[in-house]
C-alpha positions as CSV (number, residue, x, y, z in Angstrom):
1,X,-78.0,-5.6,6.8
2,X,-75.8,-6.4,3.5
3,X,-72.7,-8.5,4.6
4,X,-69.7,-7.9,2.4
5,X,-67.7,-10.7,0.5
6,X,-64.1,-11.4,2.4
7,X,-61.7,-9.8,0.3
8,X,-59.3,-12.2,-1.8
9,X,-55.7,-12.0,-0.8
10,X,-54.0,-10.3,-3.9
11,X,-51.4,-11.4,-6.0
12,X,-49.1,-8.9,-4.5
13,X,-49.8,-9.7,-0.7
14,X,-49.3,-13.5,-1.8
15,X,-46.0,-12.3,-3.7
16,X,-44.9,-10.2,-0.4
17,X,-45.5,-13.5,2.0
18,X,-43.2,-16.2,-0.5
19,X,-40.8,-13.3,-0.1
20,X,-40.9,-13.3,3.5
21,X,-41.0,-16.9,4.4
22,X,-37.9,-18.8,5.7
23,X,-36.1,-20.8,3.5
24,X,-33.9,-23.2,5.2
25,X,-32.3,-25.3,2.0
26,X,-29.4,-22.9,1.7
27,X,-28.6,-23.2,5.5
28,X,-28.5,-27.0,4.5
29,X,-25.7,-27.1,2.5
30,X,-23.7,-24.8,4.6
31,X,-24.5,-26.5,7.5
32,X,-21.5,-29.2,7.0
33,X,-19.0,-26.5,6.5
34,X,-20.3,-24.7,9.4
35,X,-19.6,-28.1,11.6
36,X,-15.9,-28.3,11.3
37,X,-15.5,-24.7,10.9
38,X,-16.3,-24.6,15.0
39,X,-15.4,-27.8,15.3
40,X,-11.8,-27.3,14.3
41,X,-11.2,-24.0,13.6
42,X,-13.4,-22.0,15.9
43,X,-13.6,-23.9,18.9
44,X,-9.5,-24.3,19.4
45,X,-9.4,-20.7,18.7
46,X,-11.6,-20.1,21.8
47,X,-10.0,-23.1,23.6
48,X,-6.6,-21.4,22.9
49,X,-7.5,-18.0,24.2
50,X,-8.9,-19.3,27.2
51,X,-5.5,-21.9,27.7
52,X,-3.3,-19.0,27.3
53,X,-4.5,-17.6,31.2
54,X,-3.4,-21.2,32.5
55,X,-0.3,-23.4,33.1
56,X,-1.3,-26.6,31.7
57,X,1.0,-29.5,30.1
58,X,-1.6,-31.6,28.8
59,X,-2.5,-33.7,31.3
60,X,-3.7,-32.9,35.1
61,X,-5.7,-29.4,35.6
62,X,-5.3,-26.6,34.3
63,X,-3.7,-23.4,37.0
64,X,-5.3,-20.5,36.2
65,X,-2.0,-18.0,36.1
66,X,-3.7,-14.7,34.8
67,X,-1.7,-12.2,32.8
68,X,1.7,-14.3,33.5
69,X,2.4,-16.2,30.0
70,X,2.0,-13.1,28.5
71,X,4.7,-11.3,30.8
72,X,6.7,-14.1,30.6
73,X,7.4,-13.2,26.7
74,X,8.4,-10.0,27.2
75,X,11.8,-12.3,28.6
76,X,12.2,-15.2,26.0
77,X,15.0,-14.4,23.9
78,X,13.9,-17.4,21.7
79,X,10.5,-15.3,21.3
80,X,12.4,-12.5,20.1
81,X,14.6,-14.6,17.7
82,X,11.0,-16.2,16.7
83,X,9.9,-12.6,15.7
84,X,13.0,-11.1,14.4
85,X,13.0,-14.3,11.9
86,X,9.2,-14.1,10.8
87,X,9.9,-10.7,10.3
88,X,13.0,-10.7,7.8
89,X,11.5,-13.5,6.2
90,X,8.3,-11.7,5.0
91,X,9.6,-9.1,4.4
92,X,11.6,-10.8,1.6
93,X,9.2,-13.4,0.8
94,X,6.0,-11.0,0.5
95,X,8.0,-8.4,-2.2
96,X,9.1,-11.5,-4.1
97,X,5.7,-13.1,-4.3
98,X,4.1,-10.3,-5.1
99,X,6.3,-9.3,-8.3
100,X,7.3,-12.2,-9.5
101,X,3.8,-13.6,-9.1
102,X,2.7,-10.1,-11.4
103,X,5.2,-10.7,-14.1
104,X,4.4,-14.1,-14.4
105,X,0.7,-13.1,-15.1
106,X,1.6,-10.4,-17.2
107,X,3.7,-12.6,-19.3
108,X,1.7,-15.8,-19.1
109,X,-1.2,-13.4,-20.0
110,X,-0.1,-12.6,-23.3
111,X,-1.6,-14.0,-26.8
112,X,1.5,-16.1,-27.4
113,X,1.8,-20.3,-28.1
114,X,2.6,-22.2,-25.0
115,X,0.9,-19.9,-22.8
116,X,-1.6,-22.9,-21.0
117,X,2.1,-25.3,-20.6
118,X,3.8,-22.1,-18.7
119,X,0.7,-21.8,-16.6
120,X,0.6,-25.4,-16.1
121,X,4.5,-25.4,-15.5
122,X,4.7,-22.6,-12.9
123,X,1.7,-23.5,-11.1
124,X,2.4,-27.6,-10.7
125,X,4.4,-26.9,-7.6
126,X,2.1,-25.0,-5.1
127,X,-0.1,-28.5,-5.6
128,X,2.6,-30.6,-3.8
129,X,2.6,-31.5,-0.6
130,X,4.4,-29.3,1.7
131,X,7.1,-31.9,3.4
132,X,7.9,-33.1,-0.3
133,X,8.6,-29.8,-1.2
134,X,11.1,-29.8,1.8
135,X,13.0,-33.1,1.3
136,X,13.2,-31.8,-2.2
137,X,14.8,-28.9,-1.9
138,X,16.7,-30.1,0.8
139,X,18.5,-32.4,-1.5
140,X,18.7,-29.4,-4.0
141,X,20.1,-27.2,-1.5
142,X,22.7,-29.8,0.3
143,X,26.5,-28.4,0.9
144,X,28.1,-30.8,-0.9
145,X,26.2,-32.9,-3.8
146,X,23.6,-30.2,-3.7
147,X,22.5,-29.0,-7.4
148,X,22.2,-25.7,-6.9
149,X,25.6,-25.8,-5.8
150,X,26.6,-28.1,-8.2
151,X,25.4,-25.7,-11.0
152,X,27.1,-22.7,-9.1
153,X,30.4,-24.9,-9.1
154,X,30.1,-24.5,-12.7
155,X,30.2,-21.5,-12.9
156,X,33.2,-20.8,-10.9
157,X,31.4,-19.9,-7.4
158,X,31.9,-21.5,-4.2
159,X,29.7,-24.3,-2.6
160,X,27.2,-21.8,-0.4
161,X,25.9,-23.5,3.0
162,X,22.7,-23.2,2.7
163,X,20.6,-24.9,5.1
164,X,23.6,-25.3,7.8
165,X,25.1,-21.7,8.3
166,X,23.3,-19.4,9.8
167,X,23.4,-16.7,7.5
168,X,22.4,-18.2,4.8
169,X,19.6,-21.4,6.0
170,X,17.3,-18.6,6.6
171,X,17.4,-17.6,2.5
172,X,17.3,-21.4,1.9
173,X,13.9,-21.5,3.1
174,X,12.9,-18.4,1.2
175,X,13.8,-19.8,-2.3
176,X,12.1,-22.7,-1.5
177,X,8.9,-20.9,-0.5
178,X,9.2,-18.7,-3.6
179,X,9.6,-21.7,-5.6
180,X,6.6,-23.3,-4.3
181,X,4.0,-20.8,-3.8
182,X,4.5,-17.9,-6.8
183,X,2.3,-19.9,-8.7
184,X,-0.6,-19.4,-7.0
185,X,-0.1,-15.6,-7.1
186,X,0.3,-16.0,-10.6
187,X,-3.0,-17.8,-11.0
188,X,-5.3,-14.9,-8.9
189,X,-3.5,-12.0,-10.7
190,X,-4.3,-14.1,-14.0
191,X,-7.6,-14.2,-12.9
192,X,-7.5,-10.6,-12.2
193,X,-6.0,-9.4,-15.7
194,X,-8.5,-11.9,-17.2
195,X,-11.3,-9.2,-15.9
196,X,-10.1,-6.4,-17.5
197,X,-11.8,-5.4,-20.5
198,X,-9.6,-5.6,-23.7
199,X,-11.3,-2.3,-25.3
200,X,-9.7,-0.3,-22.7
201,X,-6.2,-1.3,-23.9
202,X,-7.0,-0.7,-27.5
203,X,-8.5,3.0,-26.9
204,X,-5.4,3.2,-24.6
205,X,-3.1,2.5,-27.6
206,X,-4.8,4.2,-30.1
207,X,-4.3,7.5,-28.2
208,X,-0.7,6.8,-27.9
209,X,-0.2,5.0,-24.8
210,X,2.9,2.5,-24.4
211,X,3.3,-0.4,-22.3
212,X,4.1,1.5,-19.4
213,X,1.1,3.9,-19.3
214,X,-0.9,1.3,-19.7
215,X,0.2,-0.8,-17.0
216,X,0.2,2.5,-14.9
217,X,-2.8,3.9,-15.4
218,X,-5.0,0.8,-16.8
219,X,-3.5,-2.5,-15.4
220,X,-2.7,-1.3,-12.0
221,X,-6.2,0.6,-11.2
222,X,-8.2,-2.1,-12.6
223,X,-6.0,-4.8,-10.2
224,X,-6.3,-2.6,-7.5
225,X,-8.8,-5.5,-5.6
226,X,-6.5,-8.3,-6.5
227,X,-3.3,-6.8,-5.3
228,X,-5.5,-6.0,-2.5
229,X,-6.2,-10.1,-1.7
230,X,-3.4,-11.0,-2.9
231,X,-0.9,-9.1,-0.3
232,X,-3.1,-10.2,2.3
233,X,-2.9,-13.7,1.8
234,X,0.7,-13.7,1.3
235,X,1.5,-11.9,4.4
236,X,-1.1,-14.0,6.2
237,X,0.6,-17.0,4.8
238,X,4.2,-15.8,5.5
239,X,3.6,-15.4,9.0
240,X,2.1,-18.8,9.4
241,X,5.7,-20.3,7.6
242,X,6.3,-23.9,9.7
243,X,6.0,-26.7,7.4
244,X,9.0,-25.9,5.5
245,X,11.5,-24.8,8.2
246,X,10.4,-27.9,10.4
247,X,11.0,-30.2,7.4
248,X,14.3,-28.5,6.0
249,X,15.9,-27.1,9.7
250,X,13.5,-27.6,12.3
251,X,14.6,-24.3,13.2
252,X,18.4,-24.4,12.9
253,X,21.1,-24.1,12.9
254,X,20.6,-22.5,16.4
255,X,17.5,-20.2,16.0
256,X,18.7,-19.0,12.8
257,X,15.2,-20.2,11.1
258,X,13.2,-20.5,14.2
259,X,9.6,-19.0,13.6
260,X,6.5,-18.2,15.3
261,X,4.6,-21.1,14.1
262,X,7.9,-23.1,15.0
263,X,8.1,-22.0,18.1
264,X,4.6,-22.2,19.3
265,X,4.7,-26.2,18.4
266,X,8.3,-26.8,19.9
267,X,6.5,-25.2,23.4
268,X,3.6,-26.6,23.4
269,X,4.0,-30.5,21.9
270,X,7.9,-30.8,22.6
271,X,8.1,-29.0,26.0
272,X,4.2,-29.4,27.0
273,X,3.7,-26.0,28.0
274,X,0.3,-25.7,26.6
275,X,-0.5,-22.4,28.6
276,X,2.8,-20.5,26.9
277,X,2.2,-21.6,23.5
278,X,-1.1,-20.7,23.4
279,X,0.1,-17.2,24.7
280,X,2.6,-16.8,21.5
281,X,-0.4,-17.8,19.1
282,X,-2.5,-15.3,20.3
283,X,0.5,-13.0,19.5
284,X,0.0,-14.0,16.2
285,X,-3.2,-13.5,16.0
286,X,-3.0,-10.3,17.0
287,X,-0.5,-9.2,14.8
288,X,-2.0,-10.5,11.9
289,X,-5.0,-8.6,13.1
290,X,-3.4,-5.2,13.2
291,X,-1.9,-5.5,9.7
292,X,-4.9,-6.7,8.3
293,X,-7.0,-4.1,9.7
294,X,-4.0,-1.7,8.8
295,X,-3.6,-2.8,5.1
296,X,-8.0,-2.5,5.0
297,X,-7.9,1.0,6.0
298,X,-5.2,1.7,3.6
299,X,-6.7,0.1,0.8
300,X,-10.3,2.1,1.2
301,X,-8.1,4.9,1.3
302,X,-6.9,4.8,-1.4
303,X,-9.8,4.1,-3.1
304,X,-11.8,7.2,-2.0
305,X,-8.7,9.5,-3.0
306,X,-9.2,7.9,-6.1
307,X,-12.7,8.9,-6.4
């Protein structure tokens, strides 16, 4: 009886196994990131959802207290001052960001001299630190020796309170913000605009389009994504407002600037009720949830009626 030769594994069989075979050096290098992500992010997320069922003030043991934190909101005035304020706040600040963050692309996009100084210029503030930003403009925005009001003096107006009446402390912190964080809208539409292809523009003109079609029908499209990540983070972001209002007004005058973010860190590290506070940030959390999951549905909407 004739016994056969083993057959030699081919080249594609060889090819298939590389392909299949774990390789863990990626996993490596995410592997730090991964750490504090559920270290510090992660983890107190879960820690917080959990505290939220409890009365705890930091110390002693936790009472589990059910459904009760969250019932308790439904009768905190503060809470609906906290809301009310977040609210008007992005709904100016978001609008702002958004166009003036546009035009400042679209300008700074242009083939003109200067063009790397104006990105530099508008840009340099989002990379200071968030309490200098306040003391800053807290200066700029005082009653008396403020500049702003200083250079409205000059030109005949009256000295505005800003960060000490109530109607007005709440816009105080939304010129600030604008002032500080339009340049980084700038820089991802920039980036955006960057991505469109210049031939478009030039077939667009040479068949008679002006600025306006083409920033309708080419600019806008084509930015579609960008506008899409851009509004996102910037309603994300205004949500989340606290640095500024607890450097400028710690909430004041009254609850005039008081905020969610505000008011989930006076109740849970000035009053020590850890249970409520976490309650309100899971509040948060949801609503930034729905309107992310309502601004995703709207977006792939729109992009399959454009199809």
């Amino acid at each position: 009886m004739r016994v056969l030769p083993r057959a030699r594994t081919t080249d594609t069989q060889q090819a298939a196994g590389q392909a299949w075979r774990f390789n863990a050096t990626p996993y490596w290098f995410v592997l730090p990131y991964l750490f504090f992500f559920v270290v510090f992010r992660l983890g107190p997320s879960i820690a917080g959802l959990g505290i939220s069922f409890t009365n705890w003030a930091a110390i002693g043991t936790p009472q589990w207290v059910g459904l009760a934190n969250f019932q308790a909101m439904t009768r905190d005035p503060r809470l609906a001052d906290a809301l009310r304020n977040t609210a008007i706040f992005s709904l100016v600040t978001v609008p702002l960001l958004i166009v003036l963050g546009l035009a400042l692309a679209l300008f700074l996009n242009r083939q003109k001299p200067g063009r790397a100084l104006g990105r530099v210029a508008v840009f340099t503030p989002y990379v200071i630190m968030s309490t200098v930003v306040g003391v800053l403009w807290t200066w700029l925005l005082d009653k008396d020796f403020g500049l702003v009001n200083l250079a409205l003096s000059s030109f005949g107006l009256g000295k505005v309170p800003w960060l000490v009446s109530q109607d007005w402390a709440l816009l105080g912190i939304v010129l600030t913000t604008v002032w500080w964080t339009v340049g980084y809208n700038m820089v991802l539409f920039l980036a955006g605009l960057q991505d469109i292809p210049a031939e478009l523009y030039e077939a667009a003109r040479i068949d008679g389009a002006d600025s306006l079609g083409l920033f309708r029908h080419i600019t806008i499209p084509l930015l579609a994504p960008t506008l899409f990540l851009v509004l996102m983070l910037t309603i994300i972001n205004s949500f989340q407002v606290f640095d500024l209002v607890f450097v400028m007004t710690s909430g004041g005058p009254g609850t005039a600037t008081l905020t969610l973010v505000q008011y989930i860190y006076t109740t849970g590290f000035q009053f020590l009720k850890f249970g409520y506070g976490s309650a309100i940030a899971v509040l948060l959390f949801v609503i930034l949830v729905v309107f992310a999951v309502v601004q995703t549905r709207a977006y792939r909407r729109g992009l399959s009626g454009a199809q």
